[in-house]
C-alpha positions as CSV (number, residue, x, y, z in Angstrom):
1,X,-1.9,-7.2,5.5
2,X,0.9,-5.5,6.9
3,X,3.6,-4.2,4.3
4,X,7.4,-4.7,5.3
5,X,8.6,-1.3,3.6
6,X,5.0,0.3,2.5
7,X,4.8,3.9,4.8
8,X,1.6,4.7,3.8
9,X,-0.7,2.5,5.7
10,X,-3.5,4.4,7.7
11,X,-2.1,3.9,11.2
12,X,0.4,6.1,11.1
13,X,-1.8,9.0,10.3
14,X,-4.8,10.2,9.3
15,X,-3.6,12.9,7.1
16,X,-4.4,11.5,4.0
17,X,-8.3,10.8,4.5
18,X,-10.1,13.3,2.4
19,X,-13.6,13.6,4.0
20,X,-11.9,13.7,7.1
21,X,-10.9,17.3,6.2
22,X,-14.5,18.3,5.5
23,X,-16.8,20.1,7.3
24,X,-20.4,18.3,7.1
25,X,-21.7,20.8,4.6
26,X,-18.9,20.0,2.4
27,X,-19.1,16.0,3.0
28,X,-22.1,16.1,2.3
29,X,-22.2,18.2,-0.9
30,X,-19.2,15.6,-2.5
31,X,-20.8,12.9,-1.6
32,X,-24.2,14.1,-3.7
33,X,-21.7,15.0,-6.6
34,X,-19.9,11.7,-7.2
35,X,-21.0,8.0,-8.6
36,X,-21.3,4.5,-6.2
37,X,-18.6,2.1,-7.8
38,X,-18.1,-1.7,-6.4
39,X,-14.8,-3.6,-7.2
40,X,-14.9,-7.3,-6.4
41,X,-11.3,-8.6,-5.2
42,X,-8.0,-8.2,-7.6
43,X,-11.1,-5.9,-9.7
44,X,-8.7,-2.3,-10.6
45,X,-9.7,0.7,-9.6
46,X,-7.0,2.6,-12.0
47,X,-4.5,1.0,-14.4
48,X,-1.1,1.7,-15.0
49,X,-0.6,3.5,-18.7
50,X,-4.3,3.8,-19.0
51,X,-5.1,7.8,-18.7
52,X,-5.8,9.7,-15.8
53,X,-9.1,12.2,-14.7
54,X,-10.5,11.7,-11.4
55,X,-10.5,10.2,-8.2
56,X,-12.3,7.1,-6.3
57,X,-12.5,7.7,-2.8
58,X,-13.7,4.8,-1.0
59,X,-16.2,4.3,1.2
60,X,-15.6,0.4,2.4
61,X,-12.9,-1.7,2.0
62,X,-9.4,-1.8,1.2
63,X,-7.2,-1.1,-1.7
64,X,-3.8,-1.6,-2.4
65,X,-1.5,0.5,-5.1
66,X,1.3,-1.3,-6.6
67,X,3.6,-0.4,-9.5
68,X,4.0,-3.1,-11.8
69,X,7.0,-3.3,-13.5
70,X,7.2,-6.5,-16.0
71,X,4.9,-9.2,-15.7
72,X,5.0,-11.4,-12.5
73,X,7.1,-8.3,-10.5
74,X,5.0,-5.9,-8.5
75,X,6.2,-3.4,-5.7
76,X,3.6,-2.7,-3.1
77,X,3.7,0.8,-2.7
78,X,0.5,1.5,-0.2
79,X,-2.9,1.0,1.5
80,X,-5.8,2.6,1.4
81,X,-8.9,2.6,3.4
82,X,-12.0,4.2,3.9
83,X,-12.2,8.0,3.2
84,X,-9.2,7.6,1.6
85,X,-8.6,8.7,-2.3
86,X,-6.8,6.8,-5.4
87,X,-6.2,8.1,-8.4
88,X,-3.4,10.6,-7.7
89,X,-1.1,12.4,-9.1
90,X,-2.7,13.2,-12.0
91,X,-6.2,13.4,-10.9
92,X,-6.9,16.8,-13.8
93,X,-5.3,16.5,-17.3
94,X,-5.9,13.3,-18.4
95,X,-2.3,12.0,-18.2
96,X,-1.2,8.0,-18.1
97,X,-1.6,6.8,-14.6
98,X,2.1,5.5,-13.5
99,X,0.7,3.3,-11.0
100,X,-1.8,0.8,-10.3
101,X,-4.4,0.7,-7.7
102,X,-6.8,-2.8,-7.1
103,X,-9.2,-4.3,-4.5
104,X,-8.3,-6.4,-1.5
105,X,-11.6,-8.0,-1.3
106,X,-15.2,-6.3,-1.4
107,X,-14.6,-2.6,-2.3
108,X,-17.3,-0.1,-2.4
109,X,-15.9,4.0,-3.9
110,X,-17.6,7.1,-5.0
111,X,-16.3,8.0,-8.3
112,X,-15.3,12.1,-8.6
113,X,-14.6,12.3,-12.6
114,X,-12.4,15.3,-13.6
115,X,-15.4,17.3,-14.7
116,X,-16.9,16.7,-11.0
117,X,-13.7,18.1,-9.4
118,X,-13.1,21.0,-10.9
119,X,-16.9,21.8,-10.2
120,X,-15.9,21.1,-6.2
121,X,-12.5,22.9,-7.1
122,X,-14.3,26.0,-8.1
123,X,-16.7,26.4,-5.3
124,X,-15.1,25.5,-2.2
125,X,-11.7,26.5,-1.5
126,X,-12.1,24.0,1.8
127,X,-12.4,21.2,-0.6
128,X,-9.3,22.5,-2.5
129,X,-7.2,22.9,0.3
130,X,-8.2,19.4,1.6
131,X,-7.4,17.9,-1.8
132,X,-4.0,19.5,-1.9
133,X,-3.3,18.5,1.7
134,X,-4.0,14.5,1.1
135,X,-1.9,15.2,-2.5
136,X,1.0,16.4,-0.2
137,X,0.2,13.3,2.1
138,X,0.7,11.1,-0.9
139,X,3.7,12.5,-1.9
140,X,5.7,12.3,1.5
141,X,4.9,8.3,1.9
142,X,6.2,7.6,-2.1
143,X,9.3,10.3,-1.1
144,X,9.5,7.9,2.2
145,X,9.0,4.5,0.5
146,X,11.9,5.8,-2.1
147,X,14.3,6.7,0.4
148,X,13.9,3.3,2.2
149,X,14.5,1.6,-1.0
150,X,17.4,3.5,-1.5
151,X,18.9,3.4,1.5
152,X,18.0,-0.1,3.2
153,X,19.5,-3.7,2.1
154,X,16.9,-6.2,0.9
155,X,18.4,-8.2,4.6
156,X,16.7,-5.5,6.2
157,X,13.5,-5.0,4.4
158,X,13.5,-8.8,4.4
159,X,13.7,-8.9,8.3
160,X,10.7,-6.0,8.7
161,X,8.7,-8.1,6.5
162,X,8.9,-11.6,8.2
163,X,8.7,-10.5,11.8
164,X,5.2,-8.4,10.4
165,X,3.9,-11.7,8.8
166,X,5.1,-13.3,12.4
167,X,3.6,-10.1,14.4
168,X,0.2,-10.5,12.5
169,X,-0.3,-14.1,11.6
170,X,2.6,-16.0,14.2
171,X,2.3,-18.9,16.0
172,X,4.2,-19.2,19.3
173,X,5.9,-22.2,19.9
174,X,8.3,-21.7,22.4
175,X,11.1,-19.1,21.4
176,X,10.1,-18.6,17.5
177,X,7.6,-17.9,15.8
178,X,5.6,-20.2,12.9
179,X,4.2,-18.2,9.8
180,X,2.4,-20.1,7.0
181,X,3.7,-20.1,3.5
182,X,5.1,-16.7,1.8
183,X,5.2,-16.7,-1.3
184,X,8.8,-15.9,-2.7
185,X,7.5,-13.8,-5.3
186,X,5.0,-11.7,-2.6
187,X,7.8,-11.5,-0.6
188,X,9.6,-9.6,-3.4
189,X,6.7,-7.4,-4.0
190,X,6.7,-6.4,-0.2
191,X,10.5,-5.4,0.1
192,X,10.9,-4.5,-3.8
193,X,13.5,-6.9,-5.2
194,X,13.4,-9.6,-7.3
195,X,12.5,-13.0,-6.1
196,X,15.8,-14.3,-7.0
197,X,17.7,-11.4,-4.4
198,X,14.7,-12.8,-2.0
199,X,15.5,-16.3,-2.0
200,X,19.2,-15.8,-1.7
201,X,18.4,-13.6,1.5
202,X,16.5,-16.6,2.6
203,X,18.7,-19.2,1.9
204,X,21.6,-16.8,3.8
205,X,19.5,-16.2,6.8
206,X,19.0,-20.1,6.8
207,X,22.2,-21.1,6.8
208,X,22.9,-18.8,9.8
209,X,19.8,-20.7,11.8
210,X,17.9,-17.6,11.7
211,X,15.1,-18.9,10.2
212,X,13.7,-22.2,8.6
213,X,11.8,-22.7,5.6
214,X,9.4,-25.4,5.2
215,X,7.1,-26.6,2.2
216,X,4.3,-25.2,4.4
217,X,5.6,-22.7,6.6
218,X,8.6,-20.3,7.5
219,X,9.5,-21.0,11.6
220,X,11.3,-17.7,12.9
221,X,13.9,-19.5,15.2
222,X,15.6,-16.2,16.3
223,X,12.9,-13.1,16.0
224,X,15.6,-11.2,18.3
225,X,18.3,-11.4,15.7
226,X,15.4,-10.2,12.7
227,X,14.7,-7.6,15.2
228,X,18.3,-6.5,15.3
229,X,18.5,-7.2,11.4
230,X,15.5,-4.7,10.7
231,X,16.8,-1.9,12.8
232,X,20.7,-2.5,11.3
């Protein structure tokens, strides 16, 4: 699924895949060091509050890290696939993860515990300049997704969100574009407000004919003027 405010989705870079910085040697030695873990859908990878100490790197699937806040509010914060790594920042010490990181469907990782990394740390400086490199990768997309939060109006974030859902899942008809039902409260999760700031966007952007909600879908009567929104 495409995030309306999440940087950190794979397409716009590689930078953060870890075995994608390793020579074949080196894949291949990390690889033999760590442990096969599955995750069935919504199964967590790592918990928020629960301590850290190691990394899952993943191997298939996708996995989405969210912060969650108070029960029923959740702020996606990235993507992850394949050669990808969650379990960062504090991946060495043992300290309370501040985020939390579960599986979009099927989810297949190899587990590095702490103990394993500092063993990798120790003996290849390539693997500690490629774990340092995705660490740095991670911290530009939070730095990014902050300064979006801080900076654009939930009208705005609203606006990238629907015309993604309409990009991805849209059905033409004529000039606008059909979604199925969005949640009010995934909305909220994608653009980081609450639902109630969500639906009083909605209900403003109705009233100006932008878009319509229906019980079953959300019609996107003027994508040109969510365009113009999105890039205000």
């Amino acid at each position: 699924m495409t995030n309306g405010i999440a940087p950190c989705e794979q397409p716009l870079g590689r930078a953060g895949v870890l075995l994608d910085w390793l020579s074949p040697e080196q894949r291949k030695r990390v690889i033999g060091a760590g442990d096969l873990r599955r995750f069935g859908n919504s199964g967590y990878l790592v918990v928020k509050g629960r301590a850290g100490g190691g990394i899952h790197v993943i191997l298939q699937g996708l996995v989405e890290t969210v912060y969650e806040d108070v029960p029923g509010r959740e702020l996606t914060l990235a993507y992850w696939s394949a050669g990808d790594f969650v379990g960062a920042p504090n991946i060495l010490g043992g300290k309370p993860h501040v985020w939390s990181s579960k599986a979009i469907g099927h989810v297949e990782t190899l587990w590095l515990s702490e103990e394993t990394l500092r063993v990798l740390i120790a003996e290849s400086t390539g693997f500690a300049i490629a774990l340092i490199q995705c660490i740095s990768f991670k911290a530009e997309c939070y730095a990014r997704l902050a300064q979006t939060l801080a900076t654009q109006s939930i009208e705005r974030r609203l606006a990238e969100a629907l015309l993604a859902y309409g990009r991805d899942y849209g059905d033409q008809q004529r000039d606008a574009l059909v979604v199925g039902k969005v949640r009010q409260r995934d909305l909220a999760r994608m653009v980081g407000a609450t639902r109630q700031s969500v639906s009083l966007a909605l209900k403003k952007m109705q009233e100006r004919q932008i878009i319509e909600v229906k019980p079953t879908s959300i019609v996107l009567k003027r994508p040109d003027v969510l365009r113009r929104l999105s890039a205000s």
